[in-house]
NUFI-870566 format. One record per residue (C-alpha): x, y, z. Coordinates in pm, whole numbers, plus 50000, padded with zeros to 5 digits. Layout:
// residues N
XYZ/...
// end
This chain:
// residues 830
647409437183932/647299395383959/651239385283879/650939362183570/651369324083648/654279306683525/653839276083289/654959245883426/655889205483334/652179186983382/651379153883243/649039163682985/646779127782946/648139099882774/648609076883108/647589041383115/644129029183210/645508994283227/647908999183545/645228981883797/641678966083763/638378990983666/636198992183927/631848996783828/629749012483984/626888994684148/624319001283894/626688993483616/626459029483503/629959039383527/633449023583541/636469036383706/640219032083664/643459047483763/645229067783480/648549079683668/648139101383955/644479106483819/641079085683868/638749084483560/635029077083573/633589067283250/630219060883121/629179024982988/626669036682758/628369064582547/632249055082658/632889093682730/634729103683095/632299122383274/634279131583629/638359127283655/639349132884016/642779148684107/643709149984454/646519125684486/650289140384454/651669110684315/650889073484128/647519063884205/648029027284305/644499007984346/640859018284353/637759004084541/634019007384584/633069019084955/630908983485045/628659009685302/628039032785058/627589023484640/628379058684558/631429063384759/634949054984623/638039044384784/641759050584669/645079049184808/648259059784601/652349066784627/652159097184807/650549074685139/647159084685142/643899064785100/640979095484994/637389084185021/635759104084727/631859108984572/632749094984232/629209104084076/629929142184139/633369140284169/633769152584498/636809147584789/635169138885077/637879124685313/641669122785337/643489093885525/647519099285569/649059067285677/652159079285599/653469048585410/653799041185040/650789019384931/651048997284675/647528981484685/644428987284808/641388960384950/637918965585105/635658937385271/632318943085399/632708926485724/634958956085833/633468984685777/635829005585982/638858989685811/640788988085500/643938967285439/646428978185194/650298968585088/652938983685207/656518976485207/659198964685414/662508976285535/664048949585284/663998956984906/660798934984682/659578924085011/655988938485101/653008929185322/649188930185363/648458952985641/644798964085787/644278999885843/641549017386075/639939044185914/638839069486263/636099081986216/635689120786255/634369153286066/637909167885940/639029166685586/642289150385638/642559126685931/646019108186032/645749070486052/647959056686229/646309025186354/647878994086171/647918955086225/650138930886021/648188905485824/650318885985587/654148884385528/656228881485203/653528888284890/653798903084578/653158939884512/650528931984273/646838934184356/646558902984155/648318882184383/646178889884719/642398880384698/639808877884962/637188848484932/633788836585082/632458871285220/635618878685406/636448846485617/639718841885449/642298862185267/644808842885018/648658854384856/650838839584624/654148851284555/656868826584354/655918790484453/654118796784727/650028803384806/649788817685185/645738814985308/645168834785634/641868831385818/640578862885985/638868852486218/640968828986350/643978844886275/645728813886187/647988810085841/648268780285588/650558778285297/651438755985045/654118748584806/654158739784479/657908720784327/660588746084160/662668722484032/663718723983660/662608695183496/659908695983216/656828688283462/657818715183706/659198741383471/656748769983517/654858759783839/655268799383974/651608812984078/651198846183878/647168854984018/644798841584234/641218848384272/638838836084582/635238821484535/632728847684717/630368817184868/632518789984912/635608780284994/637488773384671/640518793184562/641328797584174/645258806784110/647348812983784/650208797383650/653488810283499/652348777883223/648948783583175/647558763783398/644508770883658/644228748983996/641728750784186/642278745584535/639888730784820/639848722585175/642858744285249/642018747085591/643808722385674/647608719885542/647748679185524/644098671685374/643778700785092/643388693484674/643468708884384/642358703384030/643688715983695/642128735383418/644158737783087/643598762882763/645918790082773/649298783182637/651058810482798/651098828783123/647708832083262/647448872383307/644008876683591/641538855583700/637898865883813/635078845883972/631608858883930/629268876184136/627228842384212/630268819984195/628918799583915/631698811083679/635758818583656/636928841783356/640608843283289/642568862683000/646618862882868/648918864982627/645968848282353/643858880982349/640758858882499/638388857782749/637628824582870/634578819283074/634808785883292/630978775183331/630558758783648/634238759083710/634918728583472/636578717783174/634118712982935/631688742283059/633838769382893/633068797882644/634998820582452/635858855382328/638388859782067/639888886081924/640178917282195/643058928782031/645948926782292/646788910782609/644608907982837/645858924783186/643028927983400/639538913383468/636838928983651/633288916283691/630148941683801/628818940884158/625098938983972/626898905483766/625798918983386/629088934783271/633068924483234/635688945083172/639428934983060/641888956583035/644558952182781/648138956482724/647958984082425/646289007482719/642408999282670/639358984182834/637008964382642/633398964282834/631848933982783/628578922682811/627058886483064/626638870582720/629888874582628/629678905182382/631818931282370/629548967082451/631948992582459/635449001682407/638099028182615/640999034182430/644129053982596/647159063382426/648449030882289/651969030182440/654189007682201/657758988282267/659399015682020/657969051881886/659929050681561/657629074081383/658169098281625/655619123481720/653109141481443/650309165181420/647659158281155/647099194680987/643169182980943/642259173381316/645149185081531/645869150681681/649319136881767/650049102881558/652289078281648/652779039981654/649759022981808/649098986781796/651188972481554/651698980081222/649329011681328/649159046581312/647389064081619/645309095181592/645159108281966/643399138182056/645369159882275/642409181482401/639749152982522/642529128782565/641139101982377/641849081782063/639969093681737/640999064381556/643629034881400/644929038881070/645838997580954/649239004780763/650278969580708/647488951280685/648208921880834/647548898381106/649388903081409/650998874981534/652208872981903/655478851281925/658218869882059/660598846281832/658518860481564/660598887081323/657868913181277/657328938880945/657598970081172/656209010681102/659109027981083/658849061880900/655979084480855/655179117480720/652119141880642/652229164080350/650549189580141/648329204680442/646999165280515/646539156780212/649179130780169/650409102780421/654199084680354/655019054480521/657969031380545/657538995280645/660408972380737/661558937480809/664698926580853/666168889380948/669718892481133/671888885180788/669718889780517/669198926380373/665978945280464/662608942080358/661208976280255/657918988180150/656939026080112/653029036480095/651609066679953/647579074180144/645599104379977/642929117680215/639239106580078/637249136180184/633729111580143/635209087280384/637039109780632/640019088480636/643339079380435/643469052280106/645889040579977/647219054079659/650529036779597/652979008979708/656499011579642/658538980379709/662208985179763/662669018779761/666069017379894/668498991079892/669108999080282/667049011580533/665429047680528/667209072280735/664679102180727/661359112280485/659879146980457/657159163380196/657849198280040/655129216580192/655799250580060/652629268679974/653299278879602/654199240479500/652879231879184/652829194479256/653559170879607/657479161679624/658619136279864/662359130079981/663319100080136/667059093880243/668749057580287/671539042280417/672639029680068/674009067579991/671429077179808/668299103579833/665249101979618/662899126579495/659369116979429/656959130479257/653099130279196/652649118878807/649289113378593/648429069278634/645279068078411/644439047478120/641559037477894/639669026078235/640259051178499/641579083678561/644309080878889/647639096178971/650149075779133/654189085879254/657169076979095/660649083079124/661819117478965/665759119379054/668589099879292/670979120179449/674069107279657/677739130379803/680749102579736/678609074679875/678069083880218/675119073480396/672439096480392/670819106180760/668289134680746/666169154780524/664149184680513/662659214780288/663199247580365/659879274480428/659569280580060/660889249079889/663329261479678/665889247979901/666549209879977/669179198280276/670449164080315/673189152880526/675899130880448/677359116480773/679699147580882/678379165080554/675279191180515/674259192280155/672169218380031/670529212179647/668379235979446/664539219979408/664199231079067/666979216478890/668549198079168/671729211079132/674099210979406/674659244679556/676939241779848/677909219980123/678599222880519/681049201480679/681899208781052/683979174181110/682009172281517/680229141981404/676919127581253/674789149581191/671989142081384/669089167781343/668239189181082/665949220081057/665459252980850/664719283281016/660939299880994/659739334580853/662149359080973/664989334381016/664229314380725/667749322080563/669389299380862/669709262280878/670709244181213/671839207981263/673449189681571/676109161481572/676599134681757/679299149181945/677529171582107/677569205581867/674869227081793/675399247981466/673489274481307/674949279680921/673969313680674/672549304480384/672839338280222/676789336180361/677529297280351/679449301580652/679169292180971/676939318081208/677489299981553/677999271581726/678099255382082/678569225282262/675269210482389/674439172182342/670789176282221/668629144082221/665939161581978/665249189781796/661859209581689/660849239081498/657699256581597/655519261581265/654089295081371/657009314581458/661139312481443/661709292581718/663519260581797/662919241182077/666479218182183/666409190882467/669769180482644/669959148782779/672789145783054/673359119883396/671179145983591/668119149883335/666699167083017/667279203582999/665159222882720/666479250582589/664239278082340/666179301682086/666079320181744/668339302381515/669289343281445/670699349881809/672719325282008/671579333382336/668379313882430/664989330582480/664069299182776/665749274682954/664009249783168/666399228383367/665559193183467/662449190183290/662249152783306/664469127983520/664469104683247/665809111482856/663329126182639/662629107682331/660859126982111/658799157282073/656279180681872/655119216981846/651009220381851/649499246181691/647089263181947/643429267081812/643109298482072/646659320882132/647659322982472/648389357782578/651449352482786/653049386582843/656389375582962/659519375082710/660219341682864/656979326282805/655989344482473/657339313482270/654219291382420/651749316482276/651019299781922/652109266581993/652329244282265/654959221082298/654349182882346/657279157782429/657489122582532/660069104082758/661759075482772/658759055782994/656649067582748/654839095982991/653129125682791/654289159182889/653669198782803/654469233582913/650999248183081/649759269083365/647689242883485/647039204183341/643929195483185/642669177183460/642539209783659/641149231483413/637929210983402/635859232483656/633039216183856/630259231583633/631859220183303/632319185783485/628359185983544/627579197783188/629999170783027/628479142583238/624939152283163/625399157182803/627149120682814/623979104782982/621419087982776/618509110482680/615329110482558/613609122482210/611109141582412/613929157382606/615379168082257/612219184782174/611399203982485/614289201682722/616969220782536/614279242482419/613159253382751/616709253782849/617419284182611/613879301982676/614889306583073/618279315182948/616879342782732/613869351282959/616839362083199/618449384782965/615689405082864/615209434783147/612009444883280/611529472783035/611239444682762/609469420882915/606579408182688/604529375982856/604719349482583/602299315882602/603719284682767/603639253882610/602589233882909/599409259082992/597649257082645/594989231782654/595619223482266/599299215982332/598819192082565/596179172582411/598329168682076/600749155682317/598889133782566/596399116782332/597119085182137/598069091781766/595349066381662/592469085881757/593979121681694/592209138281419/593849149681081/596959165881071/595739194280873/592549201981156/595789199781360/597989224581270/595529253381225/594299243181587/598199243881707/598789275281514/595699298281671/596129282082008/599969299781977/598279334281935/598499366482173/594869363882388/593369390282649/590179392182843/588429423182671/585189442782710/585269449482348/585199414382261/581879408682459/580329437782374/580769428581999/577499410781893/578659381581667/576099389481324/578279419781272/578029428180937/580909417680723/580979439780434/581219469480646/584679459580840/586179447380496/586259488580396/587999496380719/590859462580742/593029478380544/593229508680758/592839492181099/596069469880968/598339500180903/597749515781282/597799476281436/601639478781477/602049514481574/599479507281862/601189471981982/604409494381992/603099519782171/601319496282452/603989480482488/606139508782613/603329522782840/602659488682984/603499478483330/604209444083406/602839444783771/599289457883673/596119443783448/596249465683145/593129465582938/593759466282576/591449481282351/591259455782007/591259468081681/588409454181459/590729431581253/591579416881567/587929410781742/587419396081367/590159369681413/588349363481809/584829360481621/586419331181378/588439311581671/585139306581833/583519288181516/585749263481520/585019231281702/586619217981985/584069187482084/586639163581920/588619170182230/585619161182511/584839129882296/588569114982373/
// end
């Protein structure tokens, strides 16, 4: 018997596609980028990832096309290998180990037997450019040892390095200073720009540079927005430079062209700016892409961009300056305050996005289904700029309703707070807005939740403030003469001797409401919210709040801030347990009784899985993230896992999602998604995302499924069916021009009999054809009654290897005598 394999911490998707430039392929087919210690290749056409290659233990750190070979792929990463891979079938072909951690990667075509990479230096932020030589031989994994210095003191970044006209000449920049080293003659010039602070000289530090690939002209970035262009730098005493001047900020990446003829350069404005003929006047625009730009790639056939942008996605743009095609990754945001949700319609996590966004990611394809525009405004990009800021949301009533909590608040003044109601319009698969609610509370909202028992007569909201106070709103009839609408209002205010209220929730059923009062549980009765009872265990805020589920649904468990976890008896109102553990969050799973707790501590987070019934836990996982976990989120599974283990049995409903503090996407799973993509499903995925034709529609998929059933059916049950491709009719309806065909109705009874059952007979010859008619009309009806039974029967008795003569029945020979009246010399006049 195969032991069962343990589930384990794997990065479930999420990761950023804007961590280094794309790379396309050389027909412009595909585009590839790192995404963590992963390497996606994308189609241009239908934006769907058709290969992901995993090979690399750690941070995948820069990607490049093999120049010998267009369908090759180069990548180094972290773990100090550089893996040659065949990105168009996603294959591994070669592993080099150099043994080093590589921070960059760079390919020129005048050495084919070399790569040069960054590595660093004994000495903290201090790294250099470094050629590698790739031996050649017919292992998988090969040790490369061979390494010459290049360059000394650059920056990290692949920006920063550049090689220019066909490989003569590689240039660096790091701080002030732009180092140009000649590779052929191995000789180094560098040049220094001023750092002193006065207003000229404020924010001379280089922050790109990008090399011409005919001439010798080198294009660099400034900390100020400027470009300078830089000439005769052979020689240290005789070089210039000229300025171009639009961005007002930091310029992000710069990118010549394929031909030379252009420079494109992107920042903080969220615009592409094309430099015709590298001057001032010559330039063109792109507004609008949404976020800073990052990254900027150009095409080795010249017709496509790409940018890649600070909210995680890659824009493909067009030579005419039109965006094509959008990638969009998990939007990672300054501050998740929303937490994490699942939509109850489509399964997808939500969370901040861009701002003043709700995202709807989808966990299983690991892509984003859409943006949900919550405050409707303009973005601005100052960071001196207060911003009205997401910061509460909540599903309720199976998807049906959306809460959300907008806020703004200037350092003394008291908040600005808005609260938004969004029904679910089943006609336009997406949320509208159904009410607006300004100033809720007097102080910012603590915690919202929807009553989402099943036997609720009408949707109930609960939000909880700072100001003491927690509301209770409900869904009421809005119509008038005009219109018939429904619309929320405010159906009671609670408050416990004007403490500040902190969390919320419902219990499984709804007839029970908790709120907590600083130190204080509340517990109120959501009929005639009365106050029942109250908790106080003096350890403490409470922090987090939860009912238990189904069997432990009479059990309510909260943490402080001091580090206790309690577990109270509703049916008792006393305390059941408690003990000390300092729990950063706290989830309920939705599909059984248990509660997932993480533990923050100097070491790591520690989860920990129990039944608020029992104190003992059912899992712990120690260590399952070096950094603090931030939030987390139970997923209902759409197929149960079948884990047989006690300790594992809690993963079999749900699985459970968290996210840390660098905002990395974790789960609890055998393998990660990545791997569970075989090579066949890899195949099928990337030739369902290729552009196809109508004709393919028509015949391909349904020849697809004939050999799939002609393989199914045994020998016994074999029965020779006509081929489209063989019947003379068929392909003349298919091959002729429609102008010239003949009426559709002459068609389809010449389609129709060219689709019937023929054999070469003797009784058909022997049959004269001025048979008399009358005399086979007495006999159809009988000849039709035995037709089946002797089809049935010859069918049995036939063998497929031999020529079985088949004796026709008169209806039959009839139906032979009338195909042969009908005339075909339509077809020789074409």
């Amino acid at each position: 018997m195969v032991a069962e394999e343990s589930p384990r911490v794997v990065r479930c998707g999420g990761s950023a596609l804007n961590f280094r430039r794309a790379v396309f392929s050389a027909d412009s087919k595909y585009i590839s980028c790192v995404s963590g210690d992963f390497i996606k290749v994308y189609s241009t056409a239908t934006e769907e990832c058709v290969h992901i290659l995993h090979g690399h233990k750690n941070l995948v750190t820069g990607i490049q096309l093999n120049p010998n070979n267009h369908l090759q792929l180069y990548s180094c990463s972290f773990d100090g290998t550089i893996k040659l891979w065949d990105y168009t079938d996603g294959i591994l072909i070669k592993t080099f180990v150099v043994g080093q951690k590589l921070h960059a990667l760079f390919l020129v075509a005048s050495a084919p037997d070399s790569v040069f990479v960054t590595i660093t230096k004994e000495e903290p932020d201090v790294f250099q450019l470094v050629s590698v030589k790739l031996p050649k031989s017919s292992s998988q994994e090969i040790q490369a040892t061979e390494i010459s210095f290049v360059l000394d003191y650059i920056n990290q970044s692949p920006k920063c390095v550049a090689f220019g006209n066909e490989g003569e000449y590689v240039a660096a920049v790091r701080d002030f200073y732009l180092s140009v080293y000649f590779l052929k003659r191995k000789t180094t010039s560098r040049f220094t720009l001023s750092s002193s602070k006065n207003k000229k000289n404020a924010k001379n530090n280089f922050t790109c540079v990008a090399c011409h690939p005919k001439e010798d002209c080198i294009a660099s970035g400034h900390l100020d927005g400027k470009i300078r262009l830089w000439r005769n730098f052979d020689d240290e005493k005789k070089y210039t430079y000229t300025c171009l001047h639009w961005h007002h900020d930091i310029v992000m990446d710069l990118a010549f062209s394929v031909t030379g003829t252009s420079l494109l350069s992107g920042g903080r404005e969220s615009v592409l700016v094309e430099w015709r003929d590298t001057m001032e006047k010559n330039k063109e625009f792109l507004p609008r892409l949404g976020a800073t730009i990052e990254h900027i790639s150009v095409s080795p056939a010249g017709d496509f961009f790409c940018t890649s942008h600070s909210d995680n996605k890659m824009t493909i743009i067009h030579r005419n300056l039109e965006a094509s095609a959008v990638i969009q990754g998990l939007v990672k945001d300054r501050n998740i305050f929303t937490g994490l949700m699942v939509d109850p319609r489509t399964k997808a996590l939500v969370l901040n996005g861009k701002p003043g966004h709700l995202q709807f990611y989808s966990l299983q394809s690991d892509k984003q289904l859409y943006n949900l525009d919550i405050i409707q405004q303009e973005y601005i990009n100052d960071y001196g700029l207060i911003q009205i800021e997401l910061r509460k949301a909540a599903f309720g009533c199976f998807g049906n309703w959306l809460a959300t909590v907008e806020q703004r608040q200037e350092k003394e003044t008291e908040p600005e707070l808005q609260m938004k109601l969004w029904t679910y319009n089943k006609k336009t698969q997406g949320f509208v807005l159904n009410t607006k609610i300004s100033m809720p509370h007097e102080d910012q909202i603590t915690a919202l939740c929807f009553c989402n028992a099943e036997r609720s007569d009408s949707p109930t909201l609960v939000t909880a403030s700072k100001d003491g106070h927690f509301k209770v709103w409900i869904l009421t009839d809005d119509s008038d003469i005009y219109r018939k609408a429904v619309g929320w209002t405010c159906d009671f205010v609670g408050s416990y001797h004007k403490y500040q209220a902190t969390n919320c929730c419902f219990c499984e059923d709804g007839s029970l409401l908790a709120v907590s009062f600083e130190e204080i549980v509340t517990i109120w009765d959501s009929e005639t919210w009365e106050l029942k009872c109250t908790f106080c265990q003096r350890a403490g805020k409470i922090r987090h709040l939860c009912f238990g589920k189904l069997t432990c649904s009479k059990y309510l468990v909260g943490t402080t801030e001091n580090g206790i976890l309690c577990c109270w008896n509703l049916l008792s109102c006393a305390l059941e347990w408690s003990t000390k553990l300092n729990v950063s969050i706290m989830e309920a799973d939705p599909q059984s009784e248990n509660i997932a707790a993480v533990s923050w501590s100097s070491v790591g987070s520690d989860l920990f899985v129990f039944k608020p019934s029992e104190p003992r836990p059912l899992y712990v996982q120690k260590n399952i993230s070096t950094e603090q976990v931030q939030w987390g989120v139970f997923v209902p599974r759409d197929v149960p896992e079948s884990f047989t283990s006690e300790a594992y049995q809690w993963l079999n409903r749900s699985q459970f999602y968290f996210l840390t503090q660098s905002q990395s996407l974790l789960t609890f799973s055998t393998k990660s998604p990545e791997e569970k993509l075989t090579p066949t499903s890899k195949q099928l995925l990337a030739e369902e995302s290729l552009p196809t034709t109508p004709f393919y529609f028509i015949l391909g998929k349904h020849r697809q499924q004939q050999d799939e059933k002609s393989h199914e059916v045994s020998e016994d049950e074999l029965v020779q069916l006509p081929v489209t491709e063989n019947i003379p009719a068929v392909n003349e309806l298919l091959h002729t021009p429609a102008h010239v065909l003949p009426s559709a109705s002459f068609l389809c009874s010449l389609f129709v009999n060219s689709l019937l059952l023929s054999k070469e007979t003797r009784s058909a010859e022997e049959v004269p054809d001025d048979v008399d008619m009358e005399e086979e009309k007495d006999s159809d009806n009988s000849d039709e009654e035995n037709t089946f039974t002797e089809k049935v029967q010859d069918i049995k008795h036939m063998d497929v290897g031999e020529d079985i003569i088949h004796q026709l029945s008169k209806s039959e020979e009839k139906e032979l005598r009338k195909l042969r009246k009908v005339d075909y010399s339509w077809i020789s006049a074409l």
